[in-house]
N, CA, C and O of each residue as an XYZ file, in Angstrom:
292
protein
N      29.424     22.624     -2.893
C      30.809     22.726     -2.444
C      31.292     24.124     -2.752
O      31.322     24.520     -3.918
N      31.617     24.776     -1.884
C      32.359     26.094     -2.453
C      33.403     26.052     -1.313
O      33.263     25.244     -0.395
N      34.455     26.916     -1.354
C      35.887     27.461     -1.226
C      35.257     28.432      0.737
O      34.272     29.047      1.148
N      36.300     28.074      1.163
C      35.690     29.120      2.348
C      36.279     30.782      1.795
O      37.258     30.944      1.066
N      35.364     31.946      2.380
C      35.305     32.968      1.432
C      35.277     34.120      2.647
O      35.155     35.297      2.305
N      35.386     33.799      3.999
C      35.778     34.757      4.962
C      36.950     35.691      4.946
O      37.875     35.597      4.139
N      36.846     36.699      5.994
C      38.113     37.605      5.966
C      39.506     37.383      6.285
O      40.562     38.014      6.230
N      38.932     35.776      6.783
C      40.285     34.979      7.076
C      41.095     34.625      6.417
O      42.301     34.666      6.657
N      40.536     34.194      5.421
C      41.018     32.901      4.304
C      42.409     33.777      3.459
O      42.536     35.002      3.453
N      43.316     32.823      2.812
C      44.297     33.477      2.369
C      43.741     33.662      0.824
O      42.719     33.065      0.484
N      44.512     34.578     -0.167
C      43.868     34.204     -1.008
C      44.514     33.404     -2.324
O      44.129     33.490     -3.490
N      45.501     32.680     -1.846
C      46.604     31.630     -2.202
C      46.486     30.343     -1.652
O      46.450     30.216     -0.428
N      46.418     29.316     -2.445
C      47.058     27.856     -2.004
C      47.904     27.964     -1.013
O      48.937     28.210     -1.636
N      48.305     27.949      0.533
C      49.093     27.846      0.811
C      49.769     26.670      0.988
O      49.077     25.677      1.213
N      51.694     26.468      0.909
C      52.209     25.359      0.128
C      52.228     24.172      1.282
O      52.737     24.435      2.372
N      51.741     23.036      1.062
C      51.718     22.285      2.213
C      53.530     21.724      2.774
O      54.695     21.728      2.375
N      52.782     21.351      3.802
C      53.980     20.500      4.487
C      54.139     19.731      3.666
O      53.572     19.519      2.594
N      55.399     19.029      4.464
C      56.265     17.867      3.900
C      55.161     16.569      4.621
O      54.743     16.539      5.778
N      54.936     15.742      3.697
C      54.542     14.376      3.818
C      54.792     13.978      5.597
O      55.720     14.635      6.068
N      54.526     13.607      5.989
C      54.605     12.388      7.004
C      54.042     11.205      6.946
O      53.632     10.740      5.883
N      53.954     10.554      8.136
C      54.093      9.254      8.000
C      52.466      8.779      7.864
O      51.920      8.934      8.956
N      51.453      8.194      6.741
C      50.143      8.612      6.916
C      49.423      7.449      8.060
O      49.962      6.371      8.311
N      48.439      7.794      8.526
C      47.833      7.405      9.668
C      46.467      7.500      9.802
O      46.019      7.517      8.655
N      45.393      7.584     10.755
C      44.393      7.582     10.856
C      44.060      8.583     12.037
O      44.716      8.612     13.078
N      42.912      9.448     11.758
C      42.303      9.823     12.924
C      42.253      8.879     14.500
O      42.040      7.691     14.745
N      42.635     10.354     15.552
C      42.187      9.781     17.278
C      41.867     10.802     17.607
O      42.114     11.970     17.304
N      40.858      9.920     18.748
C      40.320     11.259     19.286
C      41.599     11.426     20.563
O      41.912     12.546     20.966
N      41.872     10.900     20.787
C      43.051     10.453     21.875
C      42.842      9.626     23.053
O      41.920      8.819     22.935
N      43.380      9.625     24.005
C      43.689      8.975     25.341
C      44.565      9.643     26.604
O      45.684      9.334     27.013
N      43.688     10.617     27.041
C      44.295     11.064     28.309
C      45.060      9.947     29.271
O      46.137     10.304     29.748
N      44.768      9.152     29.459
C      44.753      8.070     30.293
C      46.520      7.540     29.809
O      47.332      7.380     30.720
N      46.927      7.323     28.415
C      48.024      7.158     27.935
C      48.989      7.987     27.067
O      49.931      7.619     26.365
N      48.383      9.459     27.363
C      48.300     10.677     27.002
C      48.651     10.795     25.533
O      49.680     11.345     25.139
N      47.867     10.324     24.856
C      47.732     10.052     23.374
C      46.777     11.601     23.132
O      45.719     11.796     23.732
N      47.279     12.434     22.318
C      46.743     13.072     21.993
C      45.632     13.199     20.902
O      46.101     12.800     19.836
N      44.431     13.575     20.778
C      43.578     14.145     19.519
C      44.303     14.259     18.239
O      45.296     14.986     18.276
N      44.022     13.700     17.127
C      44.270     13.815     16.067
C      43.712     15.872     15.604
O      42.539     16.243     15.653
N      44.612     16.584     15.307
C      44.657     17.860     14.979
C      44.150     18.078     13.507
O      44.870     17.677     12.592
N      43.090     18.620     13.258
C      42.455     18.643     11.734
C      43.308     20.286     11.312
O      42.764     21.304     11.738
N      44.353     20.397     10.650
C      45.048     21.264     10.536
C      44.194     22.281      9.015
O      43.038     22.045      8.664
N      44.951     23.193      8.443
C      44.578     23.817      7.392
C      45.191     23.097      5.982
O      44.832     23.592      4.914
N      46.114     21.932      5.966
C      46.559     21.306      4.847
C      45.316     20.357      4.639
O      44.590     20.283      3.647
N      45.258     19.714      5.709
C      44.008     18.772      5.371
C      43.107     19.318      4.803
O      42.754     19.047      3.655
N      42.460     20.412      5.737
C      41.117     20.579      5.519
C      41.331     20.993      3.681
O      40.461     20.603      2.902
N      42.019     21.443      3.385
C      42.856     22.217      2.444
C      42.224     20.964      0.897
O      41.267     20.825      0.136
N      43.371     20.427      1.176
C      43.348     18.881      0.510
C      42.389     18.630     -0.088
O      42.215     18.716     -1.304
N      41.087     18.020      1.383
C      39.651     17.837      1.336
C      39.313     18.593      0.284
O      39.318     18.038     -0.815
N      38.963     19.949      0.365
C      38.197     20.907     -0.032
C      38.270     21.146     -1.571
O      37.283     21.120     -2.306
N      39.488     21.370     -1.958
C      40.037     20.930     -2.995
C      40.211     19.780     -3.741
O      40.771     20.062     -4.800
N      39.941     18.480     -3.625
C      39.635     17.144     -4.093
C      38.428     17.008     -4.211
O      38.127     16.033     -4.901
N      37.153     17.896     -3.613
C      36.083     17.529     -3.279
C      35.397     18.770     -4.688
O      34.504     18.466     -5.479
N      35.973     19.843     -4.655
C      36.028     21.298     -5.869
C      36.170     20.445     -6.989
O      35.576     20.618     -8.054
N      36.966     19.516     -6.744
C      37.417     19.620     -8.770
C      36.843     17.897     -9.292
O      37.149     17.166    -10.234
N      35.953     17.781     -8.211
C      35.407     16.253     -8.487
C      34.173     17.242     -9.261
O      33.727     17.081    -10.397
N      33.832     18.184     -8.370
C      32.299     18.743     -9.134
C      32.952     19.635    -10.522
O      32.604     19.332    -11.664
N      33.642     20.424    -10.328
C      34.271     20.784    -11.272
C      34.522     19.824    -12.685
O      33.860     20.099    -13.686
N      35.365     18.850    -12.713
C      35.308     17.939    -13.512
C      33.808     17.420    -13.844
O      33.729     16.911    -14.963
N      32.999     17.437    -13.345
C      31.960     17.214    -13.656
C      30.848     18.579    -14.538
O      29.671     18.614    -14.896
N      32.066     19.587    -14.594
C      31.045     20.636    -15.294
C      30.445     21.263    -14.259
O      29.564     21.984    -14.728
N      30.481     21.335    -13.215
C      30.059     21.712    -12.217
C      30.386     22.901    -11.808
O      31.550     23.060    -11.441
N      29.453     24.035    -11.765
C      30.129     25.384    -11.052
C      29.906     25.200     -9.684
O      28.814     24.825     -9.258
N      31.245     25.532     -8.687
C      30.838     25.417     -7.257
C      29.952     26.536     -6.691
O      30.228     27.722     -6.871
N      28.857     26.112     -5.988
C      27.813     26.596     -5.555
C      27.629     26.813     -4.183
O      27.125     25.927     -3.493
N      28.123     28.333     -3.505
C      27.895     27.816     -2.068
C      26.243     27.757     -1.338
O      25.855     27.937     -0.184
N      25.607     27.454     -2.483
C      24.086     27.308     -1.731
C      23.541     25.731     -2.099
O      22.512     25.191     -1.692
N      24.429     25.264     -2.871
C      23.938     24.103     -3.323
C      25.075     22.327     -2.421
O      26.051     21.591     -2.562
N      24.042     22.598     -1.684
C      24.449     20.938     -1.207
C      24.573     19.656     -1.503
O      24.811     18.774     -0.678
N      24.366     19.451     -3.084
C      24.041     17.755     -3.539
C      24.572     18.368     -4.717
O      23.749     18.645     -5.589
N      26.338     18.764     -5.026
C      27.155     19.172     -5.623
C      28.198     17.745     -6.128
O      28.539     17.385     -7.255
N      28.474     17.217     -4.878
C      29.417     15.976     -5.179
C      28.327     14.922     -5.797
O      28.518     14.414     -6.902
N      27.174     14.630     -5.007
C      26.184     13.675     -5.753
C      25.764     14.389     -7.170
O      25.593     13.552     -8.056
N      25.621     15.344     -7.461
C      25.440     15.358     -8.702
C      26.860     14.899     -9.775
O      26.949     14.554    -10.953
N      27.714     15.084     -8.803
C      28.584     15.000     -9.652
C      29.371     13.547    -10.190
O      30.240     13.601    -11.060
């Protein structure tokens, strides 16, 4: 698990939105023009960070070469 580390990335937490109403992934429905569920930067955010400090808590230095980070952990 490691942190994304491109020229993109900020180099701050940025502060999430306000809560909404929680729900589940869609892919959508043209047909009833239900749109795609949008994987935004809070989520992915969230994820990434819940997923860091599970290995972390585990003593774990995050490793971006090491893939069996959460199972070890």
């Amino acid at each position: 698990m490691f942190q994304p580390d491109n020229n993109t990335v900020s180099s701050s937490l940025p502060t999430p939105s306000p809560a909404g109403t929680p729900g589940y992934f869609t892919n959508g429905n043209p047909v009833t023009g239900t749109p795609a569920t949008m994987v935004d930067a809070d989520w992915l955010n969230m994820i990434t960070m819940e997923l860091i400090n599970v290995a972390k808590k585990a003593g774990i230095t995050p490793d971006k070469a090491n893939y069996g980070q959460l199972a070890q952990s």
